[in-house]
C-alpha positions as CSV (number, residue, x, y, z in Angstrom):
1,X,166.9,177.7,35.1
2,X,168.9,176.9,32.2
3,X,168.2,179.2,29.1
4,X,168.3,175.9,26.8
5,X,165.1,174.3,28.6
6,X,163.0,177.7,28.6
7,X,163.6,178.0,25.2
8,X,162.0,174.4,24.5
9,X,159.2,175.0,26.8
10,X,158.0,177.9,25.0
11,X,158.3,176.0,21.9
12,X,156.2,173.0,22.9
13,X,153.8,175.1,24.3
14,X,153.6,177.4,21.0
15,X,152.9,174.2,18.9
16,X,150.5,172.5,21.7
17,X,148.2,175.6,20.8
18,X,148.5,175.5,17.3
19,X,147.4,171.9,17.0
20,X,143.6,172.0,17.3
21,X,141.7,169.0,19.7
22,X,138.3,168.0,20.4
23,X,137.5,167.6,23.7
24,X,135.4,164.7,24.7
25,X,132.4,165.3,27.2
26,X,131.2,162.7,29.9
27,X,127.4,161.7,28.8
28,X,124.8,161.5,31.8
29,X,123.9,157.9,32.4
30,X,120.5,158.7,33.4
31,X,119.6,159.9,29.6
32,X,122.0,157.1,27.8
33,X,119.2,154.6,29.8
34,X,115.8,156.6,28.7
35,X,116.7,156.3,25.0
36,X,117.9,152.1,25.0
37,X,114.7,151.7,26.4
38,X,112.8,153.6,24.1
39,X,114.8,152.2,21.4
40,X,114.1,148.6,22.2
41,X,110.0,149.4,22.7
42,X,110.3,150.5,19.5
43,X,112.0,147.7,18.0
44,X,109.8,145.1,19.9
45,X,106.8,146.9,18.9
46,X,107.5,146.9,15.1
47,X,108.8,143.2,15.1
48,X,104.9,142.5,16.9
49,X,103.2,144.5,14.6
50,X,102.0,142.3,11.5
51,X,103.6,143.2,8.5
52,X,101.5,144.4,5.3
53,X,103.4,143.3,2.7
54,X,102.2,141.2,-0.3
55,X,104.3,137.9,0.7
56,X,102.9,137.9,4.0
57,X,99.5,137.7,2.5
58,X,100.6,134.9,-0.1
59,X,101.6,133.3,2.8
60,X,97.9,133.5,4.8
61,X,96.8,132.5,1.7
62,X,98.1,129.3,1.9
63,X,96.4,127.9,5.3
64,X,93.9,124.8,5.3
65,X,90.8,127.2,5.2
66,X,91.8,129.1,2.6
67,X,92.6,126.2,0.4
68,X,89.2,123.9,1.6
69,X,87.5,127.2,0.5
70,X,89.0,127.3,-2.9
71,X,88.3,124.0,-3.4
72,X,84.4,124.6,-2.0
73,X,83.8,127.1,-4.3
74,X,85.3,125.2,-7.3
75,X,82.8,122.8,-6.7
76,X,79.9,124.6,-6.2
77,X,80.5,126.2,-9.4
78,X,81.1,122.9,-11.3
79,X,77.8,122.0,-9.8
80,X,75.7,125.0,-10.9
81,X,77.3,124.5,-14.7
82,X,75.9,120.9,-14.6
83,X,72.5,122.2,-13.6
84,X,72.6,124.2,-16.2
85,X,73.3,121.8,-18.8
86,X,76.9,122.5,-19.7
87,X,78.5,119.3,-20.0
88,X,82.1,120.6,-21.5
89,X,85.2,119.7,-19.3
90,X,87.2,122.7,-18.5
91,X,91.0,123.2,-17.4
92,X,92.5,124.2,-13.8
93,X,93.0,128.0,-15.3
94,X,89.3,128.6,-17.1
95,X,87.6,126.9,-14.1
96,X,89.6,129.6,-11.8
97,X,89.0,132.2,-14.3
98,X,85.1,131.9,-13.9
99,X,85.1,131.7,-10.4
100,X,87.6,134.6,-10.0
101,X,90.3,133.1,-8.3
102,X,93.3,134.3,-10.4
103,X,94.9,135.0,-7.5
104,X,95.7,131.9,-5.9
105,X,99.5,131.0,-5.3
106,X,101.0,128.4,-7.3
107,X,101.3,126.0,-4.1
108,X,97.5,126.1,-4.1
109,X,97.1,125.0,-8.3
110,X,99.5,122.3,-7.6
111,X,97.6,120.8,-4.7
112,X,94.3,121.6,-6.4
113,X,95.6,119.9,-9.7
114,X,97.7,116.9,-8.2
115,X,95.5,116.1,-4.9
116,X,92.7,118.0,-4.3
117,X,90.3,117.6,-7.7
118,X,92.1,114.2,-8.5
119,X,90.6,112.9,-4.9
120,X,87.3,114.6,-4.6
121,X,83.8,112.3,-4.9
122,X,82.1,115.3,-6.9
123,X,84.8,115.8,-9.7
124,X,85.8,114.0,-12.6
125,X,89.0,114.1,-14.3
126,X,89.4,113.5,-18.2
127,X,92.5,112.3,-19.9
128,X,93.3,115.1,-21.1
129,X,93.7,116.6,-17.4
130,X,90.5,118.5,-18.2
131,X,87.9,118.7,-14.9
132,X,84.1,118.1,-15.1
133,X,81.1,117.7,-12.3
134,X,80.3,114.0,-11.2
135,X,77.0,113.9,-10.6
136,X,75.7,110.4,-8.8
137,X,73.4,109.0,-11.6
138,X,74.5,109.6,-15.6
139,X,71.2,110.9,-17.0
140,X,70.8,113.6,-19.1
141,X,67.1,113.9,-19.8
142,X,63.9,112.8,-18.5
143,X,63.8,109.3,-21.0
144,X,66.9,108.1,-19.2
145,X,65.4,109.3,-15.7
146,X,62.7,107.3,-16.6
147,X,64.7,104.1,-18.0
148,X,67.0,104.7,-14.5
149,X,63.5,104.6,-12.2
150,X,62.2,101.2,-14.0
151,X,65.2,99.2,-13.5
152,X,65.2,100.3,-10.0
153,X,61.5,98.9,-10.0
154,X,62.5,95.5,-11.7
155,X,65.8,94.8,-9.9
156,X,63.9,95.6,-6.3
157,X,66.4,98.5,-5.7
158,X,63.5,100.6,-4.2
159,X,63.7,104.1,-4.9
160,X,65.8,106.8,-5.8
161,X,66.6,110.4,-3.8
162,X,65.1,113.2,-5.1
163,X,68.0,115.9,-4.0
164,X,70.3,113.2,-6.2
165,X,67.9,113.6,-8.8
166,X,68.3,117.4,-8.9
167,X,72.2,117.1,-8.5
168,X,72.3,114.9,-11.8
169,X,69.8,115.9,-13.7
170,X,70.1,119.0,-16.0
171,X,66.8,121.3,-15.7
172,X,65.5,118.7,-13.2
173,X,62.1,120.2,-13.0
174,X,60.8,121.0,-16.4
175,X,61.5,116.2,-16.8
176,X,59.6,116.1,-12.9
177,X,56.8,118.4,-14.4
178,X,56.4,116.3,-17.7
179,X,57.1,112.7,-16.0
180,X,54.1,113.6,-12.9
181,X,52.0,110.7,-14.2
182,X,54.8,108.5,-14.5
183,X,56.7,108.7,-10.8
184,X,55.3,108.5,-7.3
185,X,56.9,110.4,-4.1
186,X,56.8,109.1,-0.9
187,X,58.5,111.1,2.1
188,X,60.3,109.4,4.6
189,X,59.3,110.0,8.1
190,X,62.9,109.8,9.9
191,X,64.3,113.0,7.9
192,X,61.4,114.2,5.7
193,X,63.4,113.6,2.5
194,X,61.5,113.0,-0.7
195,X,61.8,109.9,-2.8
196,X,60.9,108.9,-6.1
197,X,59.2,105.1,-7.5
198,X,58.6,104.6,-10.7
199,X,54.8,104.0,-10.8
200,X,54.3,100.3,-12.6
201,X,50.4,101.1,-13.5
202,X,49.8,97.3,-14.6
203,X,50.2,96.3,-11.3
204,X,47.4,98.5,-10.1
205,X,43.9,96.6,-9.0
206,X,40.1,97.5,-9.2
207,X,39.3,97.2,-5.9
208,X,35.6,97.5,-5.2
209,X,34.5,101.0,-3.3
210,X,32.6,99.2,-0.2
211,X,35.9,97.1,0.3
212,X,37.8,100.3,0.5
213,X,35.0,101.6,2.7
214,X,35.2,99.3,5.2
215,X,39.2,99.4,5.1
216,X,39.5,102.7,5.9
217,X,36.6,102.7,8.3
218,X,38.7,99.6,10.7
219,X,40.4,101.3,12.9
220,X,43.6,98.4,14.4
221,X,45.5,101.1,15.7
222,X,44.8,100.2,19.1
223,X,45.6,96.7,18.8
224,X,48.7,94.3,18.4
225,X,49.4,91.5,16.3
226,X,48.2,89.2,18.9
227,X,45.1,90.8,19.4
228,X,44.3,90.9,15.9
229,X,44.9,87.3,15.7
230,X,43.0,86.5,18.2
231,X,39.8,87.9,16.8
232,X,40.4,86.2,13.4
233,X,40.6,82.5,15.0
234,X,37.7,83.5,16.4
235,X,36.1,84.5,13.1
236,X,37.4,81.2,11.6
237,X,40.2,82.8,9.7
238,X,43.2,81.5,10.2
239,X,45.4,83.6,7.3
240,X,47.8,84.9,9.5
241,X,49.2,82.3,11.1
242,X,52.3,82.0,8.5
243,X,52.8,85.9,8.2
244,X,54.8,88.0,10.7
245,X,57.9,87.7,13.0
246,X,58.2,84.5,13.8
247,X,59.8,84.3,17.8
248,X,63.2,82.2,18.2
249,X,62.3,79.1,19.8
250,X,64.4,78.2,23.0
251,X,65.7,74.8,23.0
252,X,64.4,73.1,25.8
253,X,67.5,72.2,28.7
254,X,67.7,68.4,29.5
255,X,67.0,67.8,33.2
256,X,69.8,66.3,35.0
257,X,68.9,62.9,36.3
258,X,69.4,62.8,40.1
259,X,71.2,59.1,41.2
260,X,72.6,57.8,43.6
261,X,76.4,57.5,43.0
262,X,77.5,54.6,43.1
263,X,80.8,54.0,44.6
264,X,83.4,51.3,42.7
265,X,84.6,48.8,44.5
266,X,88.5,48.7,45.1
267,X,90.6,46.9,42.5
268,X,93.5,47.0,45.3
269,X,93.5,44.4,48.0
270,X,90.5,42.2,46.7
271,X,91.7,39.4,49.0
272,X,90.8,41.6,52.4
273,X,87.5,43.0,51.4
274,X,86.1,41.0,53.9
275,X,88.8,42.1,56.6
276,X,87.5,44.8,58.8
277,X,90.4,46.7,60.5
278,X,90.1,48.7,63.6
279,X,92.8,51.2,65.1
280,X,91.2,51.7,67.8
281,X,92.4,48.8,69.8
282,X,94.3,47.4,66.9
283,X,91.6,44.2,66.2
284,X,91.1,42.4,63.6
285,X,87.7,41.1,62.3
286,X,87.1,38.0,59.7
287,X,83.6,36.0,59.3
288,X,82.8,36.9,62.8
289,X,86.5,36.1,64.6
290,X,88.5,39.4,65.8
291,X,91.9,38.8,66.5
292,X,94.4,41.4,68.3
């Protein structure tokens, strides 16, 4: 070989080995395989997994329950305080701040403070934007329960609840205890609920003990109306004939008259009324005389 080409041979090959390389290695498929699939387990599993964080629970806090039970509890409270004969109004902050509830979100005060208290039956707004309980009746003691029960009486409103009572009165039942003389309570059958008259004592009557004795001693339970009137015709009493139901009285039907119809004569061809006309063998008959 030539000398010349030798010579550069050993060169490169004296510089190939003084430059340092990396060699790079073939990675098994098998493994590279095992590890994406743990790695997207993992991933799956920790995006599943609900996160603990303090945003994620201002978020919880904001569903329907949540709110409804804020607002529940708000009331409740405003409620109690009436009871309890304090009257004040009280801002959105001091009326969370004594039903510890600082924490609610700001989403929450808005709703509470621009829908929720503004809308609800059992809370009053001020003009001030200062919240207070709304009881059904405005009385405050047992003079203007009293003065509330007798114009029920006069106006014939009938009587008054006595759960609405205890909502709207303040120490409802030191005024009941004092007022005993003054109200009666009668229990509805349908739902066993109590409710209150105001007891008008000039309109009570003397009525004689052996009158009361033989009311109580009649027993009518067994009869009807009709029976009982009956037995009073029969006794000569005739007071209950205006009292009672009185039944609807069906008007009578008119009966349709059944005549003969009678048929009109023709207005047509008055000239041949007395003309009988035959087809079958094309005769004609007139005062007796048939002509073909």
């Amino acid at each position: 070989m030539d000398p010349a080409l030798l010579r550069e041979r050993e060169l490169f090959r004296k510089k190939a080995l003084a430059t340092p390389t990396v060699e790079k290695k073939k990675r098994d498929e098998s493994s590279f395989k095992d590890e994406s699939k743990k790695k997207s387990k993992s991933s799956s599993s920790a995006s599943a997994a609900p996160k603990l964080e303090g945003t994620n629970y201002k978020t919880m806090a904001g569903s329907s329950s949540y709110r409804f039970g804020v607002l529940a509890r708000i009331v409740r409270h405003m409620k109690s305080r009436h009871q309890d004969g304090d009257d004040h109004p009280l801002t959105l902050d001091e009326i969370l701040d004594e039903t510890n509830q600082l924490d609610v979100g700001n989403k929450i005060k808005q709703w509470l403070q621009t829908e929720a208290l503004q809308n609800n039956p059992k809370i009053e707004c001020t003009f001030d934007s200062k919240y207070i309980f709304k009881p059904v009746y405005k009385i405050k003691d047992k003079k203007s329960l009293l003065r509330l029960l007798k114009q029920h009486d006069l106006k014939g409103l009938g009587g008054i609840f006595l759960e609405d009572v205890q909502e709207s009165l303040p120490h409802c039942e030191r005024a009941l205890k004092s007022l005993a003389q003054e109200i009666l309570y009668i229990t509805r059958p349908t739902d066993k609920k109590k409710i209150l008259f105001y007891n008008d004592k000039t309109a009570t009557l003397d009525v004689d003990e052996e009158f009361v004795k033989l009311w109580r001693a009649t027993a009518v339970d067994a009869m009807d109306d009709a029976k009982i009137e009956e037995y009073l015709e029969k006794q000569g009493i005739k007071s209950m004939q205006d009292h009672g139901p009185r039944k609807p009285i069906v008007p009578k039907r008119k009966k349709v008259s059944q005549k003969r119809r009678q048929f009109k004569k023709p207005r047509d061809n008055e000239h041949l009324a007395d003309v009988l006309e035959t087809y079958e063998d094309n005769t004609l008959t007139q005062k007796g005389v048939s002509i073909k």
